[in-house]
N, CA, C, O and CB atoms as a CASP TS submission, in Angstrom:
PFRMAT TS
TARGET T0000
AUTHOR 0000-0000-0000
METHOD Language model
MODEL 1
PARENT N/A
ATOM      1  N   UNK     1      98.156  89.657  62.831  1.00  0.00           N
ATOM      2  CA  UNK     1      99.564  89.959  62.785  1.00  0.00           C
ATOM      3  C   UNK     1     100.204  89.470  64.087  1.00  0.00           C
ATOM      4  O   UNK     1      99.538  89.627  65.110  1.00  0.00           O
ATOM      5  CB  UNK     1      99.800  91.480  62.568  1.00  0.00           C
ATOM      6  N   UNK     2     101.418  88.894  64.184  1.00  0.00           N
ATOM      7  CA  UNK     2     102.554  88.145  65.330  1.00  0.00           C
ATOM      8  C   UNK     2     102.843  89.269  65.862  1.00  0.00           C
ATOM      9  O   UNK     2     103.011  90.201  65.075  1.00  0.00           O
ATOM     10  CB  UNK     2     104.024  87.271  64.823  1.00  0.00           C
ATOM     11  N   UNK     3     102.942  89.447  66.828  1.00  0.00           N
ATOM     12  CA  UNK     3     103.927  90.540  67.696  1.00  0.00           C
ATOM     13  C   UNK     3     104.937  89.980  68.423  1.00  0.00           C
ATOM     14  O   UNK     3     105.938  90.664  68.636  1.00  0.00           O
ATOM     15  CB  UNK     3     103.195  91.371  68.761  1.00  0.00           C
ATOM     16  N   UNK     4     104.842  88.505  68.979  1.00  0.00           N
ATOM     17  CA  UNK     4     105.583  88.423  69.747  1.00  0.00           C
ATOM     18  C   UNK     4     104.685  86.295  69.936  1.00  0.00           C
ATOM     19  O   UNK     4     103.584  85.758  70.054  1.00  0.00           O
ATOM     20  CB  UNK     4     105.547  90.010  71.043  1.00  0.00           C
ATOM     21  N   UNK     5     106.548  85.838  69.810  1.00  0.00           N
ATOM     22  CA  UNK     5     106.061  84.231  70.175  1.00  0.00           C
ATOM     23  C   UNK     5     106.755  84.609  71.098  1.00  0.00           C
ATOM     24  O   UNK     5     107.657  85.441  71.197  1.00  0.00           O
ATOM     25  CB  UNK     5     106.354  82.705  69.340  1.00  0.00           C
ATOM     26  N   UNK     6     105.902  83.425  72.280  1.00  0.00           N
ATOM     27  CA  UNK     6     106.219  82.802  73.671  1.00  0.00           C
ATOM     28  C   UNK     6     106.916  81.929  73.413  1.00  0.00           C
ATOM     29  O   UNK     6     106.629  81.372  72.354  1.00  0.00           O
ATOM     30  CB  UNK     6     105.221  82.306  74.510  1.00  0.00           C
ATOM     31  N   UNK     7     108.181  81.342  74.212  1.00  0.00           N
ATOM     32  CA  UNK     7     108.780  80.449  74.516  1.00  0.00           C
ATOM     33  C   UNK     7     109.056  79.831  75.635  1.00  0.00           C
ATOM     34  O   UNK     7     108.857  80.689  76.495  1.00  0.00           O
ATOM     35  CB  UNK     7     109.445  80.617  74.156  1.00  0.00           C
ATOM     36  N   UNK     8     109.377  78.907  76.129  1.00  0.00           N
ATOM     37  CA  UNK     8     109.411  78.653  77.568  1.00  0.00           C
ATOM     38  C   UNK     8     110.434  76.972  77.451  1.00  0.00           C
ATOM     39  O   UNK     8     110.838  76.325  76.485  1.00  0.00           O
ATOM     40  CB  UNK     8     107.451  78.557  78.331  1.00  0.00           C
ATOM     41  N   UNK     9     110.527  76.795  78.806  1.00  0.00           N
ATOM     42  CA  UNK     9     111.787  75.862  79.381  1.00  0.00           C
ATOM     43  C   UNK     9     111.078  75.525  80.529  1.00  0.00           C
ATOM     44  O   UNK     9     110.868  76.347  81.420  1.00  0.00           O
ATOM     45  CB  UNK     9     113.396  76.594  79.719  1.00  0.00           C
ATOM     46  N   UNK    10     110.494  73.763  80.590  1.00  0.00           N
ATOM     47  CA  UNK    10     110.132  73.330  81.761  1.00  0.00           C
ATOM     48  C   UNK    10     111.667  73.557  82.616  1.00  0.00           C
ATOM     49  O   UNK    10     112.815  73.783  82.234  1.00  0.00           O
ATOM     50  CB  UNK    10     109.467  71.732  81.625  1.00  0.00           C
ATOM     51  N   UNK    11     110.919  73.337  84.176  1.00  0.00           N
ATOM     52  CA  UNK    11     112.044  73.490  84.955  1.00  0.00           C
ATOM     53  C   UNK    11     113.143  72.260  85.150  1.00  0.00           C
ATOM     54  O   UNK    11     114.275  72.351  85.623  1.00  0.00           O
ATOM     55  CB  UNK    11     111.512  73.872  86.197  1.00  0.00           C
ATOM     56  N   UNK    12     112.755  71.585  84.859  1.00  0.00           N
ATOM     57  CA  UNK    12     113.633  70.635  84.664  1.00  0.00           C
ATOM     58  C   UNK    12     114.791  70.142  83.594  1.00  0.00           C
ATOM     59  O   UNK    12     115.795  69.435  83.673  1.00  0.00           O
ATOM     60  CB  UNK    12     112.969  69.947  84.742  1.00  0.00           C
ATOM     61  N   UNK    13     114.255  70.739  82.758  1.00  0.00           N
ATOM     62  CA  UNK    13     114.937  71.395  80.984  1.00  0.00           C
ATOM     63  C   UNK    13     116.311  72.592  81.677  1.00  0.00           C
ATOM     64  O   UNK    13     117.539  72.673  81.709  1.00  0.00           O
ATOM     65  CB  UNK    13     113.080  72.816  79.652  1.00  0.00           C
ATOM     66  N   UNK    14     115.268  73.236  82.075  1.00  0.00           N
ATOM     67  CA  UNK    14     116.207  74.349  82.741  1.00  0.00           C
ATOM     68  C   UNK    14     117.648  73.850  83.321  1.00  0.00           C
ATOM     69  O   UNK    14     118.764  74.071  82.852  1.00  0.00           O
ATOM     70  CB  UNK    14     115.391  75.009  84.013  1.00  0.00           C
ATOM     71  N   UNK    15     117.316  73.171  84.388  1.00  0.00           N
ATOM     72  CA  UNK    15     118.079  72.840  85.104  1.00  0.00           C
ATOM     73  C   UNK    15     119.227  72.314  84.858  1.00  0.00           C
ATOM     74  O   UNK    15     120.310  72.461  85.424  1.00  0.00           O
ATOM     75  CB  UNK    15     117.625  72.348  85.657  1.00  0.00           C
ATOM     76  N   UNK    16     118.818  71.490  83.691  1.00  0.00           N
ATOM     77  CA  UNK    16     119.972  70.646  83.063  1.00  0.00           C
ATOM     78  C   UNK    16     120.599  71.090  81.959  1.00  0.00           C
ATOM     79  O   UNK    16     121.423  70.393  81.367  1.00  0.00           O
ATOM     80  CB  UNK    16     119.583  69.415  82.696  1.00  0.00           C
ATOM     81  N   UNK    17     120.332  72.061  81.654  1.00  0.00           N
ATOM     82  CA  UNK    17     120.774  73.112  80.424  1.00  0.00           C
ATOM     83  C   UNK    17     121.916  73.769  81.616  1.00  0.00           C
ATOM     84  O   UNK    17     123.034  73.344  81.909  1.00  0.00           O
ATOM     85  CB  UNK    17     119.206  74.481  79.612  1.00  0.00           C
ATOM     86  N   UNK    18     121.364  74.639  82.010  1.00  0.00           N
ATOM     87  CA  UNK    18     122.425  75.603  83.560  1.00  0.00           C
ATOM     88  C   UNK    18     123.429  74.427  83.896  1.00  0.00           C
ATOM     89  O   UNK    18     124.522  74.952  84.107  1.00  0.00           O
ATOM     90  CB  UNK    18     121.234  76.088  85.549  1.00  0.00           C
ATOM     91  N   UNK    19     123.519  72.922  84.046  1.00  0.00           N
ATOM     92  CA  UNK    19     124.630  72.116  84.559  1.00  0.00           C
ATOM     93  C   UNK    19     125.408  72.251  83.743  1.00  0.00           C
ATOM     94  O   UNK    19     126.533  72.646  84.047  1.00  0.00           O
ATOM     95  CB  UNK    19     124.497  70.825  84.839  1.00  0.00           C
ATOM     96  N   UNK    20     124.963  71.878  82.026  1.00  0.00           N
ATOM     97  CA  UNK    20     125.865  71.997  81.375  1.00  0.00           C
ATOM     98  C   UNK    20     126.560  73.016  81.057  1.00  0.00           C
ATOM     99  O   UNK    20     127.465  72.875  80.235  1.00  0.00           O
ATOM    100  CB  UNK    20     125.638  71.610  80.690  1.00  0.00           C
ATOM    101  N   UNK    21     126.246  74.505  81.743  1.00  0.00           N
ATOM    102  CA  UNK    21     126.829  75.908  81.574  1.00  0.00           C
ATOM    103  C   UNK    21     126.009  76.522  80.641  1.00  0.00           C
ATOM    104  O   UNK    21     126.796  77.461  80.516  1.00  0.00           O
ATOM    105  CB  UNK    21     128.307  75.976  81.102  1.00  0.00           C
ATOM    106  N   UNK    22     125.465  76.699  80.176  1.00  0.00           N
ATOM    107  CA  UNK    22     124.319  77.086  79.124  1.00  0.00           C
ATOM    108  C   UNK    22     123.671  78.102  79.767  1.00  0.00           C
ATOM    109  O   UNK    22     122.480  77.883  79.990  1.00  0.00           O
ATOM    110  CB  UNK    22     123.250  75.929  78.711  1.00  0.00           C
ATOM    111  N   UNK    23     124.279  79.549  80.266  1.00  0.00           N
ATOM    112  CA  UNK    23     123.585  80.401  81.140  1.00  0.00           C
ATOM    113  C   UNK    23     122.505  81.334  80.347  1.00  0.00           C
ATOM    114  O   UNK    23     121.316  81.579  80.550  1.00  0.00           O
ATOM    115  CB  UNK    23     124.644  81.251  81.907  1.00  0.00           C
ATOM    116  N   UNK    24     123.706  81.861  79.078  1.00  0.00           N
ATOM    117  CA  UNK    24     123.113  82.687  78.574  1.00  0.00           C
ATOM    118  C   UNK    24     121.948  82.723  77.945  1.00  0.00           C
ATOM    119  O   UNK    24     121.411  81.635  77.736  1.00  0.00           O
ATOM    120  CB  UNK    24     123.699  83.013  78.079  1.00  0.00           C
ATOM    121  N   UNK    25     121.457  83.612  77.614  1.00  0.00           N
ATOM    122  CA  UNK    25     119.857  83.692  77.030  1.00  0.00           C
ATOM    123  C   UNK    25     119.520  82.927  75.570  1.00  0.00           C
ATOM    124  O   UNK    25     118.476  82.370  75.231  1.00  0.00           O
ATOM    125  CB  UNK    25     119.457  85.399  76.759  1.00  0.00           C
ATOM    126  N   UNK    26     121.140  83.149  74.610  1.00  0.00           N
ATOM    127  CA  UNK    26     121.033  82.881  73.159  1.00  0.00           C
ATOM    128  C   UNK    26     121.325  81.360  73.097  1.00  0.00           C
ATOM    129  O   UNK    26     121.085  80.624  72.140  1.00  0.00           O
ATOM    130  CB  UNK    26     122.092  83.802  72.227  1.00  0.00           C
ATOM    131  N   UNK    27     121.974  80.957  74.478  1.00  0.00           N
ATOM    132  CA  UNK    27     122.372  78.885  74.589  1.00  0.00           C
ATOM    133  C   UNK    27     121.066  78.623  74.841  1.00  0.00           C
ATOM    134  O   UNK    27     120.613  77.644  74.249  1.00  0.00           O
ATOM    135  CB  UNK    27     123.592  77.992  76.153  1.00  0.00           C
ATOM    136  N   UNK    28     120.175  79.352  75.708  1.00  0.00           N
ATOM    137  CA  UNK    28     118.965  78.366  75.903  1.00  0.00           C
ATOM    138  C   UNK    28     117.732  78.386  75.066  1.00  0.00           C
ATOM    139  O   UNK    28     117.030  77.378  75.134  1.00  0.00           O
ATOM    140  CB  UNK    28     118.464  78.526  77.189  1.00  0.00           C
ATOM    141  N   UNK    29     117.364  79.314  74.323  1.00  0.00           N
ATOM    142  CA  UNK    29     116.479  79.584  73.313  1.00  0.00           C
ATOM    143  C   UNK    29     116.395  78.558  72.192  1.00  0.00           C
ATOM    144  O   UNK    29     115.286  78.262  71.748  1.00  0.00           O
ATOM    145  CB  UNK    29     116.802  80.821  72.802  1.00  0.00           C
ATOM    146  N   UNK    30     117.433  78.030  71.737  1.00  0.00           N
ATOM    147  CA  UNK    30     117.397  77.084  70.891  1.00  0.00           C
ATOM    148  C   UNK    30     116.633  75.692  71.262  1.00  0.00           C
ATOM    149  O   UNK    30     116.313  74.961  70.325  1.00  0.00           O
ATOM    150  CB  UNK    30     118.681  76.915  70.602  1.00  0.00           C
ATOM    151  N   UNK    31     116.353  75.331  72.502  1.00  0.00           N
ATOM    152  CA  UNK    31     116.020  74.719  73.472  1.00  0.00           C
ATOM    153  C   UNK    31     114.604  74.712  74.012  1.00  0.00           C
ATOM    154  O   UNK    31     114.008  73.809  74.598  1.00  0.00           O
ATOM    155  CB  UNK    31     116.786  75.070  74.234  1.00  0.00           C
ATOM    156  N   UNK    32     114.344  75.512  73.793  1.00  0.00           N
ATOM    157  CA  UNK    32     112.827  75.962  74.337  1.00  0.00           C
ATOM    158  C   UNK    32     111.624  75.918  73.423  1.00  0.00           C
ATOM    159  O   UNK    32     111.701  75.946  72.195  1.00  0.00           O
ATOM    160  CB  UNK    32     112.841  77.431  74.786  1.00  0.00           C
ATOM    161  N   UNK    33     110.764  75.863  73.960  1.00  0.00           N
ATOM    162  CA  UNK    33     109.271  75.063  72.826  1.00  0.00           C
ATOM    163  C   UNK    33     108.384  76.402  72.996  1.00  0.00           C
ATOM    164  O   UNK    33     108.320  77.111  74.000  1.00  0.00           O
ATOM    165  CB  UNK    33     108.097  73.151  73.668  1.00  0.00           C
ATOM    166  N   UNK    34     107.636  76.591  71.619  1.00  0.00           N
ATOM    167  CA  UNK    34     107.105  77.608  71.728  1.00  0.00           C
ATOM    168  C   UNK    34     105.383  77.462  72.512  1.00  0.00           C
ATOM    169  O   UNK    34     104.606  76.590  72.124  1.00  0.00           O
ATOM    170  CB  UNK    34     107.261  78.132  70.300  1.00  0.00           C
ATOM    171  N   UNK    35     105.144  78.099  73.226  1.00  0.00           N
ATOM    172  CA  UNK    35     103.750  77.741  73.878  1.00  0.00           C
ATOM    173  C   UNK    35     102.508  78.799  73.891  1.00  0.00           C
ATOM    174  O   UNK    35     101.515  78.714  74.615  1.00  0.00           O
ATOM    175  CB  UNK    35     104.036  77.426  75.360  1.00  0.00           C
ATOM    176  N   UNK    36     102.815  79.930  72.821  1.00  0.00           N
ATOM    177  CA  UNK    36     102.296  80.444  72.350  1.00  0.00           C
ATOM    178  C   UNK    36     102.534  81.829  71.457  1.00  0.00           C
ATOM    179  O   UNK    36     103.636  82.188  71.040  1.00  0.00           O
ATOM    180  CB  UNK    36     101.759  80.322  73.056  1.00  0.00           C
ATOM    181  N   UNK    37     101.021  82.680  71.205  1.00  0.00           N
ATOM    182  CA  UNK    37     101.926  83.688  70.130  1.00  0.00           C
ATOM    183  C   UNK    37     101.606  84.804  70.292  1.00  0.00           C
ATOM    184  O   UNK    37     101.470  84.591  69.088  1.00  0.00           O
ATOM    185  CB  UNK    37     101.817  83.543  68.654  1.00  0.00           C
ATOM    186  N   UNK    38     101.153  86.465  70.671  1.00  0.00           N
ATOM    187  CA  UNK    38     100.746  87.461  70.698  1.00  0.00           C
ATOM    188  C   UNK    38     100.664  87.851  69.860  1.00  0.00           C
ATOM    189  O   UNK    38     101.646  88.205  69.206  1.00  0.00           O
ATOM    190  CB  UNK    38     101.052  88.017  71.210  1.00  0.00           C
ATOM    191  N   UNK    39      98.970  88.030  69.307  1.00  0.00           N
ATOM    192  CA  UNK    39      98.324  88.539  67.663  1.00  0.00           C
ATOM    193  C   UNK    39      97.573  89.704  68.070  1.00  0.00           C
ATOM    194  O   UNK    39      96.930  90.014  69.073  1.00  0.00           O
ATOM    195  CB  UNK    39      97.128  87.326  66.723  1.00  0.00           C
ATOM    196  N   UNK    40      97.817  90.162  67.138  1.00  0.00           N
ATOM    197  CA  UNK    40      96.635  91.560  66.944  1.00  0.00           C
ATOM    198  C   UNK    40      95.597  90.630  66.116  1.00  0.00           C
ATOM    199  O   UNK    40      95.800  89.535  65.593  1.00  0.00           O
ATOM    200  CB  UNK    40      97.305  93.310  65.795  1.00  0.00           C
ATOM    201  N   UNK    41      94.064  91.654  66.178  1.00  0.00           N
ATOM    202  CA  UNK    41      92.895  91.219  65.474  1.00  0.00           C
ATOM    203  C   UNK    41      92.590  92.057  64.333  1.00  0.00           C
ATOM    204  O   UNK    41      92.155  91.693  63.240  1.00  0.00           O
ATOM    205  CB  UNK    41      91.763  91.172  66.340  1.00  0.00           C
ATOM    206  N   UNK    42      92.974  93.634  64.863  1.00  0.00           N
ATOM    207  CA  UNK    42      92.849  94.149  64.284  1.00  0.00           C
ATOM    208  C   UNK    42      94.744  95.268  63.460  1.00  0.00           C
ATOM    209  O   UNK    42      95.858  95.272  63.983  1.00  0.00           O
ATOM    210  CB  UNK    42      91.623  94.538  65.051  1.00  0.00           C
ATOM    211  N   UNK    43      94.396  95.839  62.416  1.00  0.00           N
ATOM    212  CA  UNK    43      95.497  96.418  62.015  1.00  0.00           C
ATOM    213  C   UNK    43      95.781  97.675  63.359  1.00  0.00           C
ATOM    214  O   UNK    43      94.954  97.935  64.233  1.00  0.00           O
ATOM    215  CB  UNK    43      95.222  96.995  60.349  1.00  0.00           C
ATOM    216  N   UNK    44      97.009  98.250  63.232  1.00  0.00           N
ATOM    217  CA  UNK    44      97.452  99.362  64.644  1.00  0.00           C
ATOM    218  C   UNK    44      96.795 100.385  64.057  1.00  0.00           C
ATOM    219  O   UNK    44      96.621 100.475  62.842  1.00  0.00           O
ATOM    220  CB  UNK    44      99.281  99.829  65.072  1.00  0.00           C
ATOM    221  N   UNK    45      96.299 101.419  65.139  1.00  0.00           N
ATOM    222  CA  UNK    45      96.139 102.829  64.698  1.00  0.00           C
ATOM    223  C   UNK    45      96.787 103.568  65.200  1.00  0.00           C
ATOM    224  O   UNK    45      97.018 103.400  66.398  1.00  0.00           O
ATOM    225  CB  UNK    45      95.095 103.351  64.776  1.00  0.00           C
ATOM    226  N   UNK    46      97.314 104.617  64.552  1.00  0.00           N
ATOM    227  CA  UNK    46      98.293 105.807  64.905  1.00  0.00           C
ATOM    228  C   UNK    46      97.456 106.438  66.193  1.00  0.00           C
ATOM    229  O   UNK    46      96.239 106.290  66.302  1.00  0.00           O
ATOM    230  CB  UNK    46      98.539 107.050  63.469  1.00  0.00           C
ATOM    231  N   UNK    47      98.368 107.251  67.273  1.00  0.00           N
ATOM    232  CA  UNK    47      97.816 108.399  68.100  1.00  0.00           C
ATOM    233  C   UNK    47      98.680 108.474  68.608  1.00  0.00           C
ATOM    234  O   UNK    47      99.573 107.654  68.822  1.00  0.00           O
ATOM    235  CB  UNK    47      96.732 108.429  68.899  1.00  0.00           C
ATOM    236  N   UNK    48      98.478 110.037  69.032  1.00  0.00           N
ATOM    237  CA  UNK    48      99.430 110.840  69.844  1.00  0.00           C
ATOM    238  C   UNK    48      99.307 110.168  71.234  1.00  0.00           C
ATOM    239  O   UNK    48      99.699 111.067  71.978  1.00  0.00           O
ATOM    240  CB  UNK    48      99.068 112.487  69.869  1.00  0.00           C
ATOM    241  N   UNK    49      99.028 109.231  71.925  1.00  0.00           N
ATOM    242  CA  UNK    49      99.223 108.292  73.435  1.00  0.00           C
ATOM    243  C   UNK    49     100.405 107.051  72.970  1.00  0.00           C
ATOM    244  O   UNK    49     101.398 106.626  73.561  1.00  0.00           O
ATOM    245  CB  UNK    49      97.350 107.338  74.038  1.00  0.00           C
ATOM    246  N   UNK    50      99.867 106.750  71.807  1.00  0.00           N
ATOM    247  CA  UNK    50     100.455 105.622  71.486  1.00  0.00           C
ATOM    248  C   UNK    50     101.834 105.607  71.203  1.00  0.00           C
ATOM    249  O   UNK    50     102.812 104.912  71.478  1.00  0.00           O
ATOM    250  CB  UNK    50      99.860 105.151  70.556  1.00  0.00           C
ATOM    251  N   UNK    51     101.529 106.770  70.459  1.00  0.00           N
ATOM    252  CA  UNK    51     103.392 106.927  69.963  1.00  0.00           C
ATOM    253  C   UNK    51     104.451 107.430  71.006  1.00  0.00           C
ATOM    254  O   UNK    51     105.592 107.862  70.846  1.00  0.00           O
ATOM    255  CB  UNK    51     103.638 108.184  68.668  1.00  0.00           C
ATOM    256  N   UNK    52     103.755 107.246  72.032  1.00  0.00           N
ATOM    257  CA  UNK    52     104.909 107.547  72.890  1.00  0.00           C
ATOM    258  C   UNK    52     104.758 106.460  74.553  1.00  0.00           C
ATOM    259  O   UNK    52     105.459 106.511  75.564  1.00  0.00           O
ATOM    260  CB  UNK    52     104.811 109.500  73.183  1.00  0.00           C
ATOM    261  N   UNK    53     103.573 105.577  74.234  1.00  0.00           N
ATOM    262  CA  UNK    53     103.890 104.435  75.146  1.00  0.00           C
ATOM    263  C   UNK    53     103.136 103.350  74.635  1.00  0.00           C
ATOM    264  O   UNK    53     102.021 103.667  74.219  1.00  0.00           O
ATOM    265  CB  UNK    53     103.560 104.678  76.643  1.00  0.00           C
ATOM    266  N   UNK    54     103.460 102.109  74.553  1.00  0.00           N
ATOM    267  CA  UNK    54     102.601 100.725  74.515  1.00  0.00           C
ATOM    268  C   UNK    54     101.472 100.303  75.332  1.00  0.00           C
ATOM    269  O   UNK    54     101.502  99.795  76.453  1.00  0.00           O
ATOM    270  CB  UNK    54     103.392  99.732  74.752  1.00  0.00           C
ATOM    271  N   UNK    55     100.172 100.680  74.381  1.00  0.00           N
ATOM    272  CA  UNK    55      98.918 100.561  75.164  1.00  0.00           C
ATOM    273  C   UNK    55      97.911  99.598  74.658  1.00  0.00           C
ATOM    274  O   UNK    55      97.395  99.930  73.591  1.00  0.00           O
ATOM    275  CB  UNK    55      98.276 101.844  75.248  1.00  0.00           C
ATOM    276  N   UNK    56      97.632  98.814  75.025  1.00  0.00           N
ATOM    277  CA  UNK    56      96.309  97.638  74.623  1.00  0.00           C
ATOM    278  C   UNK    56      95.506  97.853  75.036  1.00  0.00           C
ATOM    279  O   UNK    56      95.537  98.095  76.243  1.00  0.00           O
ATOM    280  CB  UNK    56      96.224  96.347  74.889  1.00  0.00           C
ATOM    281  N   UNK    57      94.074  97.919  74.216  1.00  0.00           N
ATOM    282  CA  UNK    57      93.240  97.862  74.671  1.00  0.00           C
ATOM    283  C   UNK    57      92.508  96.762  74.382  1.00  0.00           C
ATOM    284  O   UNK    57      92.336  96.443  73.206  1.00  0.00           O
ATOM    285  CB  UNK    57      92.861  98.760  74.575  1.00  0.00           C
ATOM    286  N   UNK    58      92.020  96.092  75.329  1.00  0.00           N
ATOM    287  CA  UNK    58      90.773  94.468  75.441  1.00  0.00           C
ATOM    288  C   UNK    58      89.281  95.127  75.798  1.00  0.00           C
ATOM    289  O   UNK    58      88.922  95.764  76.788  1.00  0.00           O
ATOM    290  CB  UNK    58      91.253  93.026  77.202  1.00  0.00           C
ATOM    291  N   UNK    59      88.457  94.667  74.439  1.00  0.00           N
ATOM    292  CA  UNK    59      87.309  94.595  74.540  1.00  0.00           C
ATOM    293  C   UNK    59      86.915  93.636  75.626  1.00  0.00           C
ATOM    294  O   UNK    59      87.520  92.594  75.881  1.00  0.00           O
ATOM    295  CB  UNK    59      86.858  94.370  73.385  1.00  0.00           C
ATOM    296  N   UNK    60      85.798  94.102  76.268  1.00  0.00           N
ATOM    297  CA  UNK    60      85.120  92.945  77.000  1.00  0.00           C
ATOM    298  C   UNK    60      84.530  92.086  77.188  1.00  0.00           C
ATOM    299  O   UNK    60      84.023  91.500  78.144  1.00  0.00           O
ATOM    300  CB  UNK    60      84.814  92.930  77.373  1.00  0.00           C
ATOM    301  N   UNK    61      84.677  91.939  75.271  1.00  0.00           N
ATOM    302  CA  UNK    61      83.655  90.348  74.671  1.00  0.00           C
ATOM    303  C   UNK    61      84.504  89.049  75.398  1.00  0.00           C
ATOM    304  O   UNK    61      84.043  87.908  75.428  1.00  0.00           O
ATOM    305  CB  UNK    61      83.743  90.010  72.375  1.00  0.00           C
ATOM    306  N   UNK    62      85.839  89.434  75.982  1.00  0.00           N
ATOM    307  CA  UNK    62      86.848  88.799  76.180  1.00  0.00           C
ATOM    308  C   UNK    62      87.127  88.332  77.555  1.00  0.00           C
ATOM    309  O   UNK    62      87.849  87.399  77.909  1.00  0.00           O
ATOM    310  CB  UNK    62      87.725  89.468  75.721  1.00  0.00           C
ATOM    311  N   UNK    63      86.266  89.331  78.424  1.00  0.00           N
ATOM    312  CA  UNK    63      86.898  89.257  79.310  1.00  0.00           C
ATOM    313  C   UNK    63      85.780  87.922  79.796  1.00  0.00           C
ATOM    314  O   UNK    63      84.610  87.846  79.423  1.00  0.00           O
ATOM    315  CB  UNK    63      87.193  90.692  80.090  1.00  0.00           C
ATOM    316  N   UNK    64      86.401  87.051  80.603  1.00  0.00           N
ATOM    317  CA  UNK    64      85.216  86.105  81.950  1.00  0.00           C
ATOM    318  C   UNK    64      84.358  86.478  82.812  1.00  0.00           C
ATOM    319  O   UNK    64      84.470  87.110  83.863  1.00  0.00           O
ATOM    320  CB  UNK    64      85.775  85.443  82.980  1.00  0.00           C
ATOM    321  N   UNK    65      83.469  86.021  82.260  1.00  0.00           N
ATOM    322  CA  UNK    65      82.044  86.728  82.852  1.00  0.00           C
ATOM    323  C   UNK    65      82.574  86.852  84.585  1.00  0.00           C
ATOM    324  O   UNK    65      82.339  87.952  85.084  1.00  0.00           O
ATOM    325  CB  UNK    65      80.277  85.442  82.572  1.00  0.00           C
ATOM    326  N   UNK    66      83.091  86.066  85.284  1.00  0.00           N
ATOM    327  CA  UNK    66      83.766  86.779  86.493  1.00  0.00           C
ATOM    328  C   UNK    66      84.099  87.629  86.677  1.00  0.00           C
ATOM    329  O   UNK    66      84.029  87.949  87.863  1.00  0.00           O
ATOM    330  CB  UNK    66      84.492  86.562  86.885  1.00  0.00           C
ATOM    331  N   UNK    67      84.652  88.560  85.802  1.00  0.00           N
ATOM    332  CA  UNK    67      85.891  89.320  85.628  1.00  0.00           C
ATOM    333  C   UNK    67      84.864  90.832  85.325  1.00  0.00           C
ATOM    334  O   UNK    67      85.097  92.018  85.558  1.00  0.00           O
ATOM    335  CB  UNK    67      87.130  88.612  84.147  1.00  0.00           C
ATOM    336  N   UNK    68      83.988  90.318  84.874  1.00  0.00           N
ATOM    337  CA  UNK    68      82.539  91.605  84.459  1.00  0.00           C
ATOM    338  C   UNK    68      82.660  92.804  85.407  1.00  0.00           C
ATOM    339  O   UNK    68      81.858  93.735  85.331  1.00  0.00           O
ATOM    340  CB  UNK    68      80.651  90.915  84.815  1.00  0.00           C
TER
END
């Protein structure tokens, strides 16, 4: 499931968007390339933590063995 696409604006894109006045958030979006997407793996489960703040949890099949 999508939760959330990334979008983004090299800086140079940027720049020349802002000359032409293009400040706002909804002028530059049209503009911007998507560079990625935030998925769930699994479906959400209900709980009393959850329903009252946004919490992820990452297994550590994930994480870089550096990071161990």
């Amino acid at each position: 499931m999508t939760i959330y696409e990334m979008l983004a604006l090299g800086e140079a894109r940027e720049a020349a968007l802002l000359k032409t006045g293009a400040a706002d958030l909804d002028e530059l979006i049209p503009h911007a390339e998507r560079i990625g997407t935030l998925t769930t793996e699994s479906k959400f489960i209900a709980s009393k933590y959850g329903d009252y703040r946004l919490f992820f949890k990452h297994g550590d099949v994930f994480l870089r063995k550096e990071l161990r």
